[in-house]
N, C-alpha and C positions, 0 to 999 in steps of 0.2 A: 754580111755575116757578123755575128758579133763576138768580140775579144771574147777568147777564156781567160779568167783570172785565174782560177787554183778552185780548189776544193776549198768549199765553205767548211761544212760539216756532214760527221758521220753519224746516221742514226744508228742503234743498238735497243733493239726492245732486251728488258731484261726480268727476271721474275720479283726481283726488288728492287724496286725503284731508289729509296735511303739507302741503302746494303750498295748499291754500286756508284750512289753520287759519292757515298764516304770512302768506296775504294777507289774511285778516280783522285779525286781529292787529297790521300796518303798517297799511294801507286807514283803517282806524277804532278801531283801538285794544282793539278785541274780547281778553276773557280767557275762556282755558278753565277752564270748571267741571269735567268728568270727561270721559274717554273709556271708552269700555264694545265690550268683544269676549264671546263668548261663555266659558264658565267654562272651557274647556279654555285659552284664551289664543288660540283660531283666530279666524276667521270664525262670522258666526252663520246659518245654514242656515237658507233659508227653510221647510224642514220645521220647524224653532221657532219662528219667527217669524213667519212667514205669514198667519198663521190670525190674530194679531193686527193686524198693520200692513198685510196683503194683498201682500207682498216676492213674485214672482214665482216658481213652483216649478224647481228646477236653478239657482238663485242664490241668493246668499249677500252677509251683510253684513262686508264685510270690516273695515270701520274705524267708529266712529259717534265724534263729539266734539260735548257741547255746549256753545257761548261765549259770556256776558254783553255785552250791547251796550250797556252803560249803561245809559239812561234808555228801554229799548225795549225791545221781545220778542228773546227769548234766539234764537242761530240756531241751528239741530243743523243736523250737517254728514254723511255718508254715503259711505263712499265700497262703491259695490259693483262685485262683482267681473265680472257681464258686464249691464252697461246695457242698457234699450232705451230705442228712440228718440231722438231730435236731440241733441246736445249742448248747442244754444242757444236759447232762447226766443226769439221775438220777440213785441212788443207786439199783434202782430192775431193770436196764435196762441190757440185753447182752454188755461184752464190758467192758474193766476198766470204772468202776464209779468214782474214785477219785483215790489221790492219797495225802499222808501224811506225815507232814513235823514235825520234831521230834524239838524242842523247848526247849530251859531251860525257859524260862517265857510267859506261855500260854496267859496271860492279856496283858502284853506288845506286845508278836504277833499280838492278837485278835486286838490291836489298831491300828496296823502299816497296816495291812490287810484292814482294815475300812479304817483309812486316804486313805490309796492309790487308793480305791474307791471298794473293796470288799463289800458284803453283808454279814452279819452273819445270822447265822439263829436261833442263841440263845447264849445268854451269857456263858462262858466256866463252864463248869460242872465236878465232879465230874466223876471220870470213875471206873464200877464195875465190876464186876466178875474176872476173871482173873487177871487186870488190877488194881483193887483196889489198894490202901495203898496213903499213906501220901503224900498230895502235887501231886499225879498224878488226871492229867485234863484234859480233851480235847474240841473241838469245832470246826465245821464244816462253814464253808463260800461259799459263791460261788464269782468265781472269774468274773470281767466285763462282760464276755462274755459269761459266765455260767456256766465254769468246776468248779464242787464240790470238792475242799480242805479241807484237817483237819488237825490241828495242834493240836498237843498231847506235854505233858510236862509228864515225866515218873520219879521223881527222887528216887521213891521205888521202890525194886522188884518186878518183878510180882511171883505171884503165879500161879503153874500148873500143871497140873492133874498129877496122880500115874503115868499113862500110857502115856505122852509126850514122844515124841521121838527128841524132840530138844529143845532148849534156843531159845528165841527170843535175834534176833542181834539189836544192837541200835547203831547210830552214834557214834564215839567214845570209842568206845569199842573193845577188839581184840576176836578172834575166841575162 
């Protein structure tokens, strides 16, 4: 059987490819590692593509960038050239909903995410049950283009049932 390390990277097709590497980039301070077009300099036709990543047939990858998140999985970014379905996720829908970026200072995120042209959806709060204790907060945004983000700042333990059968992992942390 072979080891799990962790999550590499999250892919996000998005409808601008520039427009969301600059918001990852202010948002969280994301750097890009490479972008990749197909070897002519075009788009890359899901006639190439397809067969491995399942990119839908009559569409094409027009942009892909992938960005370093720090201390987390790397994000690859997509942009292609005719979508299907929703633009936005929401949390009761099939399908990752979001995904969440672990913070030492949840206000200073929430502002950097705002400048860089996010949406909040409420000022950072409190977080209970499990998650409860001192100085732990979180807050949900939606990014440009609609994917639902949450930035959590955790710097007490969490508390967890008799019957857990695991620790939650946290950036910076060892096994």
């Amino acid at each position: 059987m072979s080891t799990i390390r962790g999550i590499e990277h999250i892919g996000i097709t998005v409808p601008d490819h520039d427009a969301a590497v600059s918001f990852l980039k202010a948002a969280f301070g994301a750097e890009p590692m490479f972008s990749q077009t197909a070897s002519n300099g075009g788009p890359m036709a899901a006639e190439d593509v397809g067969p491995m990543n399942g990119l839908r047939a009559g569409t094409a990858m027009k942009k892909v960038s992938v960005l370093r998140m720090k201390h987390g999985p790397n994000i690859e970014v997509f942009e292609i050239d005719r979508p299907a379905g929703t633009p936005a996720t929401n949390i009761a829908d099939y399908g990752i909903s979001h995904f969440s970026v672990n913070v030492s200072d949840v206000y200073a995120a929430a502002g950097a995410f705002a400048e860089a042209g996010g949406e909040l959806l409420s000022d950072p709060y409190d977080l209970g049950g499990p998650e409860e204790g001192p100085g732990n907060r979180g807050v949900f945004g939606r990014a440009p283009w609609g994917l639902l983000i949450e930035m959590e700042q955790l710097p007490a333990p969490m508390s967890y049932y008799p019957d857990a059968e695991a620790r939650r992992w946290l950036p910076g942390q060892e096994d």
